[in-house]
Backbone as ProteinMPNN parsed JSONL, in Angstrom:
{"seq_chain_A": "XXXXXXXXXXXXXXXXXXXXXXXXXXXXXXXXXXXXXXXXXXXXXXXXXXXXXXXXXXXXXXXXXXXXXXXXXXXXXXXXXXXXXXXXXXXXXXXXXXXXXXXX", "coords_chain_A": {"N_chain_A": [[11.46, -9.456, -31.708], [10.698, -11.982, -29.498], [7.777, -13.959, -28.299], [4.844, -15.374, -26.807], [1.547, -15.963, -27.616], [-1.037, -16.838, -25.608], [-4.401, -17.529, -25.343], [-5.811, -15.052, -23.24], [-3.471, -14.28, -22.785], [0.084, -12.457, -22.786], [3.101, -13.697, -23.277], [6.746, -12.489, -23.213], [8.976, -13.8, -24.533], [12.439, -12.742, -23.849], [13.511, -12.969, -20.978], [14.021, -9.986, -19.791], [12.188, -8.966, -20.6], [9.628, -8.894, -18.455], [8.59, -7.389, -17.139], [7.458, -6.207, -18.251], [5.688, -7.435, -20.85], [3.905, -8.679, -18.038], [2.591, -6.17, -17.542], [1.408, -5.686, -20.255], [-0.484, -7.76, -20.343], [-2.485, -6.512, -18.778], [-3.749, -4.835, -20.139], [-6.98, -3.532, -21.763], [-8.592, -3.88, -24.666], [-9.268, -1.818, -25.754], [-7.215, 0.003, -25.221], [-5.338, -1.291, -26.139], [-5.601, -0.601, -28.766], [-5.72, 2.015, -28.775], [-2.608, 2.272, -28.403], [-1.875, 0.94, -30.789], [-2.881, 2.622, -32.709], [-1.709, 5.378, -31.421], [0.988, 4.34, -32.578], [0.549, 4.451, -35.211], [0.136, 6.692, -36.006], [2.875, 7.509, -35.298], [4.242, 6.371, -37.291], [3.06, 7.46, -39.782], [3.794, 10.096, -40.078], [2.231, 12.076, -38.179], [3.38, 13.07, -35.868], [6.541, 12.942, -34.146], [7.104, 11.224, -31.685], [6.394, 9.151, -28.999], [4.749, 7.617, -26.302], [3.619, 4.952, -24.177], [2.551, 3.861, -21.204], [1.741, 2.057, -17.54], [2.584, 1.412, -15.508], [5.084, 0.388, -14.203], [6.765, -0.296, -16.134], [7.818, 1.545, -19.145], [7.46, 2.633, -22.426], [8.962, 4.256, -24.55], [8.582, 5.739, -27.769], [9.794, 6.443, -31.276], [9.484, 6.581, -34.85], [11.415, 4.455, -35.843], [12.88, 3.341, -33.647], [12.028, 1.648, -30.255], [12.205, 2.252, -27.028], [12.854, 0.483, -24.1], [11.739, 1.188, -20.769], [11.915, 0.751, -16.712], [10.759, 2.057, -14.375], [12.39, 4.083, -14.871], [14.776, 3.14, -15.516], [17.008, 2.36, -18.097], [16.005, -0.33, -20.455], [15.814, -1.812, -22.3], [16.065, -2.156, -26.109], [14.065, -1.815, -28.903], [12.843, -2.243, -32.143], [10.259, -0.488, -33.599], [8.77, -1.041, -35.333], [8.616, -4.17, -34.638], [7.503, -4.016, -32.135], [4.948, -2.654, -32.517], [4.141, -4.857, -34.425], [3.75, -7.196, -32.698], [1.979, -6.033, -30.34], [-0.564, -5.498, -31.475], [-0.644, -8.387, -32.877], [-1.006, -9.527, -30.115], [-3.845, -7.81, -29.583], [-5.325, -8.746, -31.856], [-5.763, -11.225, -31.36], [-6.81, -11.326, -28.359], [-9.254, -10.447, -29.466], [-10.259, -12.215, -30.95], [-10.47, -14.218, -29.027], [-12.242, -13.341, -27.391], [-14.493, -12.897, -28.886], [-15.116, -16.187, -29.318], [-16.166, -16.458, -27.055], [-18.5, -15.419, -26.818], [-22.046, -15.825, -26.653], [-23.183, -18.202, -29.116]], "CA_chain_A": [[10.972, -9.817, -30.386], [9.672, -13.065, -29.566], [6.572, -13.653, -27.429], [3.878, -16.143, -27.048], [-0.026, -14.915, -27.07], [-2.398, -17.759, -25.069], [-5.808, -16.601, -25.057], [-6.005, -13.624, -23.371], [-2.093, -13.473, -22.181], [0.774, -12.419, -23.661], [4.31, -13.815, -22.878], [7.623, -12.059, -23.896], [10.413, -14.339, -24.489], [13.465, -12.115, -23.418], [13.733, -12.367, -19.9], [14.282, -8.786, -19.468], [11.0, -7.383, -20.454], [9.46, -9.821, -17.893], [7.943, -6.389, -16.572], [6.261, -5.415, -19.725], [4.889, -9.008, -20.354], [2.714, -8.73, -17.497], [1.441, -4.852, -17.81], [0.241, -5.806, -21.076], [-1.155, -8.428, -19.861], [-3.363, -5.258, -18.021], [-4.511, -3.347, -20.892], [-7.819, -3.898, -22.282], [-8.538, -4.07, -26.358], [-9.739, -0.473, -26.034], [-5.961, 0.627, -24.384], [-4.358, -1.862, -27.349], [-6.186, 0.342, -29.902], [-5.11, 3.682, -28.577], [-1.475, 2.681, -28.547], [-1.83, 0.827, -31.79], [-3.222, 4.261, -33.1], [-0.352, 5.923, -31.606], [2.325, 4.24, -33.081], [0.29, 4.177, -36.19], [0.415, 8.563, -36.076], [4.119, 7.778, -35.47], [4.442, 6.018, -38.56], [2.178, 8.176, -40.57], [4.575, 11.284, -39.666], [1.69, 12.472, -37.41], [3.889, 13.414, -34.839], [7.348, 12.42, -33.822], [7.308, 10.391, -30.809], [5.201, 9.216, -28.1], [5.341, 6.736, -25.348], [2.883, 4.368, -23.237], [3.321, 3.258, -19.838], [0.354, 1.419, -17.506], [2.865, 1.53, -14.107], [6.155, 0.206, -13.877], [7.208, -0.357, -17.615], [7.389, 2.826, -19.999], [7.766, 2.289, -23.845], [8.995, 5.621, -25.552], [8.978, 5.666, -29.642], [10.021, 7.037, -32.685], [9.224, 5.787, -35.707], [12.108, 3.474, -36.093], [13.348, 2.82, -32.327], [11.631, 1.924, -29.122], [12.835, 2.291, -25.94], [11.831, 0.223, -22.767], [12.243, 1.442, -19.099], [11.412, 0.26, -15.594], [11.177, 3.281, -13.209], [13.116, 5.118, -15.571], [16.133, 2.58, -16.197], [16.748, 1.661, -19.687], [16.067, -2.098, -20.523], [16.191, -2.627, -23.71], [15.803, -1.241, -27.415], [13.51, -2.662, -29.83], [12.499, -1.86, -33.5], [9.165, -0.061, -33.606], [7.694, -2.142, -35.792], [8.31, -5.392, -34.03], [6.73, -3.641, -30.747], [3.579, -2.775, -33.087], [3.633, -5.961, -34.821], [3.572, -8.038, -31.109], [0.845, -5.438, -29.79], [-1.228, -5.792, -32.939], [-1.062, -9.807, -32.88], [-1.697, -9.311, -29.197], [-4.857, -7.193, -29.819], [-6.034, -9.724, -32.364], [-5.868, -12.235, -30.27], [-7.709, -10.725, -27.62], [-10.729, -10.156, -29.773], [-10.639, -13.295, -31.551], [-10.982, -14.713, -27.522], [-13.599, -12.317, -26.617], [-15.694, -13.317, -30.362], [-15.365, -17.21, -29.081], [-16.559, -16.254, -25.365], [-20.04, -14.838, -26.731], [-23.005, -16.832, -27.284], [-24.263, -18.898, -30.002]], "C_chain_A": [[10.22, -11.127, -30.487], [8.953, -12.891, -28.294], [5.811, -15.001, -28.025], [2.243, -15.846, -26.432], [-0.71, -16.733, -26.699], [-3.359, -17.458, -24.743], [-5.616, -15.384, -24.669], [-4.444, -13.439, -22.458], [-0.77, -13.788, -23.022], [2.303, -12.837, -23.04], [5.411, -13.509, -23.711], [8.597, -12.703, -23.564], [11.787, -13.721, -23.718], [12.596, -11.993, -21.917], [13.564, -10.386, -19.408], [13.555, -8.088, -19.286], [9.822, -8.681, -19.837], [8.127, -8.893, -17.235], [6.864, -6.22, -17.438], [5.509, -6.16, -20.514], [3.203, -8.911, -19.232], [1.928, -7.284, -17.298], [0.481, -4.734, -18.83], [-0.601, -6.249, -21.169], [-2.853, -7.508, -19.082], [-4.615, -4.479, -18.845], [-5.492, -4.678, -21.49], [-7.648, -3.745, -23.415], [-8.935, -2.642, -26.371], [-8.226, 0.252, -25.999], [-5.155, 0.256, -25.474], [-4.643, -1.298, -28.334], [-5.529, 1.881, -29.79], [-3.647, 3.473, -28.56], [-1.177, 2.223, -29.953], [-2.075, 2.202, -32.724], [-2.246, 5.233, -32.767], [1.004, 6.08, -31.887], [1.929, 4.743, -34.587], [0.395, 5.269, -36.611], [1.686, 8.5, -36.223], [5.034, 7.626, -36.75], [4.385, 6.872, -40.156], [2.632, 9.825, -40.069], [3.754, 12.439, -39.034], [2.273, 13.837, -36.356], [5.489, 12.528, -34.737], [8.085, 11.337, -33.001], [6.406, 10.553, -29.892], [5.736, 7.755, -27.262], [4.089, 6.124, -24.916], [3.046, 3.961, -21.935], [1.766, 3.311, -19.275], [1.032, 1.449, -15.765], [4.389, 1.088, -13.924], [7.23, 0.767, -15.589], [7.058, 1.259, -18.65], [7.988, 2.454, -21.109], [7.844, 3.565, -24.481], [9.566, 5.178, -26.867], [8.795, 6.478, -30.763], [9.289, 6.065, -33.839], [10.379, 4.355, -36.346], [12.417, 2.87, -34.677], [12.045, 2.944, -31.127], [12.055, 1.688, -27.758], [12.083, 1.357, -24.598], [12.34, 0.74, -21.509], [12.044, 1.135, -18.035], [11.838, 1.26, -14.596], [12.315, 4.003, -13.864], [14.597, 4.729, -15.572], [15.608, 1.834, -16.711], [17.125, 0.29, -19.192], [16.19, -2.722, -21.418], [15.779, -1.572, -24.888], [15.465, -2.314, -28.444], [12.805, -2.056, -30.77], [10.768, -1.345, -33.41], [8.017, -1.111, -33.908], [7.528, -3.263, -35.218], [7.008, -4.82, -32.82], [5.28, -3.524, -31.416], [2.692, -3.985, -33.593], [2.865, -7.044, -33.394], [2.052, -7.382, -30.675], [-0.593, -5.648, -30.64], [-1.11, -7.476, -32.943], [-1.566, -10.269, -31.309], [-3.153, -8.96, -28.784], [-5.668, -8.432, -30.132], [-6.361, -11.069, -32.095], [-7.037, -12.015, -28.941], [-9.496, -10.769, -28.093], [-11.568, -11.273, -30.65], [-11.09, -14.648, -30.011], [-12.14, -14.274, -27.097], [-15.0, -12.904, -27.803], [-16.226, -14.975, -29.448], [-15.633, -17.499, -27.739], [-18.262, -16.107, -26.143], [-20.636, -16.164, -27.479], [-23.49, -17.024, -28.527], [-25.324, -18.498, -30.809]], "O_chain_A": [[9.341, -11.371, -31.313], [9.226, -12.073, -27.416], [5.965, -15.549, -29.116], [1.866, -15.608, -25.284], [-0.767, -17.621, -27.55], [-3.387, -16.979, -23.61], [-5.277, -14.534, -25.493], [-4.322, -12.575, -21.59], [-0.502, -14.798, -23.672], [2.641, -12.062, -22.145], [5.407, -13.998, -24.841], [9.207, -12.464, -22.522], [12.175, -14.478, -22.828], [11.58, -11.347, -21.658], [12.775, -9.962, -18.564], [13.519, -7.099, -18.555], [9.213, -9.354, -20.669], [7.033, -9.356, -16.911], [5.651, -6.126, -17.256], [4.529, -5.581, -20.983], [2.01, -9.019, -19.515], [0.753, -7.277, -16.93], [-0.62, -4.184, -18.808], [-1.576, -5.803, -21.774], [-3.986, -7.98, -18.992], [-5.673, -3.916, -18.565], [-5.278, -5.879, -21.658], [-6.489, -3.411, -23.664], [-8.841, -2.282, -27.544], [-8.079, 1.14, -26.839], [-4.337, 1.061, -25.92], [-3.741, -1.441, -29.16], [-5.0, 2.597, -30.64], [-3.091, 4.561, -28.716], [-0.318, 2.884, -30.536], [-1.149, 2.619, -33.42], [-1.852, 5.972, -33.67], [1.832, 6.979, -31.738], [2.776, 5.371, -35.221], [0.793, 5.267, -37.776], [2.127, 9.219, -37.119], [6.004, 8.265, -37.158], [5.135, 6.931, -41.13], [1.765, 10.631, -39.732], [4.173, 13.592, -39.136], [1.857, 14.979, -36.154], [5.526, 11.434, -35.3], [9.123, 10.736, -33.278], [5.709, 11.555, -29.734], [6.728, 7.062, -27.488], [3.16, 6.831, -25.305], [4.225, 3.654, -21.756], [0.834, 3.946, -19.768], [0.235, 1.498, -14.828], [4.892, 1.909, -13.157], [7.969, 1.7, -15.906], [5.998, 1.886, -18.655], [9.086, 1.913, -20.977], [6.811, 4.015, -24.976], [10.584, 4.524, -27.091], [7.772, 7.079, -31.091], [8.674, 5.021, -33.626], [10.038, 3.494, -37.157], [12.124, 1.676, -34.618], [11.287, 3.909, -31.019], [12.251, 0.492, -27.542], [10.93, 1.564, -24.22], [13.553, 0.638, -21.322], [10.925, 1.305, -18.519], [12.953, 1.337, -14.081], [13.17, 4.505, -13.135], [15.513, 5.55, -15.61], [14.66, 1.065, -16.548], [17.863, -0.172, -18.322], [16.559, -3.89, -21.538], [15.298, -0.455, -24.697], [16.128, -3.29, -28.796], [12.013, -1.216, -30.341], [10.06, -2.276, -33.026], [7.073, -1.666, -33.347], [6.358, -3.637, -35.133], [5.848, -5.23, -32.773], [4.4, -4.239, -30.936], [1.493, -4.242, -33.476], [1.707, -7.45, -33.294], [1.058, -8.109, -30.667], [-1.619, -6.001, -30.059], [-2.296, -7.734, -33.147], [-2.37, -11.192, -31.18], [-3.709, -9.571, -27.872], [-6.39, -9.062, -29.359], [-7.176, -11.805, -32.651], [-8.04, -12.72, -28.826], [-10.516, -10.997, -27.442], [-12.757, -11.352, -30.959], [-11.813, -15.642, -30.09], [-12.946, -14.934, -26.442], [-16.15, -13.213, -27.493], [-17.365, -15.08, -28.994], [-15.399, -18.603, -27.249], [-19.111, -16.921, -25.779], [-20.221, -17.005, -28.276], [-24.173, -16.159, -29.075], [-26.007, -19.339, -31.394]]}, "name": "protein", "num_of_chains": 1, "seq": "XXXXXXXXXXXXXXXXXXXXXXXXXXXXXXXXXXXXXXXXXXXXXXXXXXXXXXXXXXXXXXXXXXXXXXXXXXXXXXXXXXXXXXXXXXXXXXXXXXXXXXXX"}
């Protein structure tokens, strides 16, 4: 997946997930932690699968595949890990913005 993080927003290359681009755009660093944490259970054979969704967009995943949807038509299929990696350089981004916001 490509994507480009600018301060605090995240843009997803592929047209397609144009939707899911700007929901993430939504979530706070607390919201990017809890799904980071739930892929990270998915990984860590926790559990089998699990999903996020914030309003339009829904992301269901396994540990190898993730699914995207928009009102419950499929949009695309993308590798777990990329989706973690993106969310996770997303995150860190976020908090490396929020560090260079506070005072002196």
């Amino acid at each position: 997946m490509r994507y480009i993080i600018e301060e605090t927003r995240i843009t997803i290359l592929d047209e397609k997930y144009w939707i899911l681009s700007g929901e993430l755009n939504n979530y706070g660093v607390d919201e990017l932690n809890d799904i980071l944490l739930d892929i990270e259970n998915i990984f860590n054979g926790k559990y089998h699968e699990s999903s996020f969704s914030n309003n339009v967009a829904i992301v269901s995943f396994t540990k190898e595949k993730s699914k995207i949807e928009y009102y419950g038509d499929f949009v695309g299929e993308e590798s777990t890990n990329d989706i973690y990696e993106m969310i996770k350089s997303y995150r860190d981004a976020r908090l490396a913005y929020d560090k260079k916001q506070e005072p002196a």
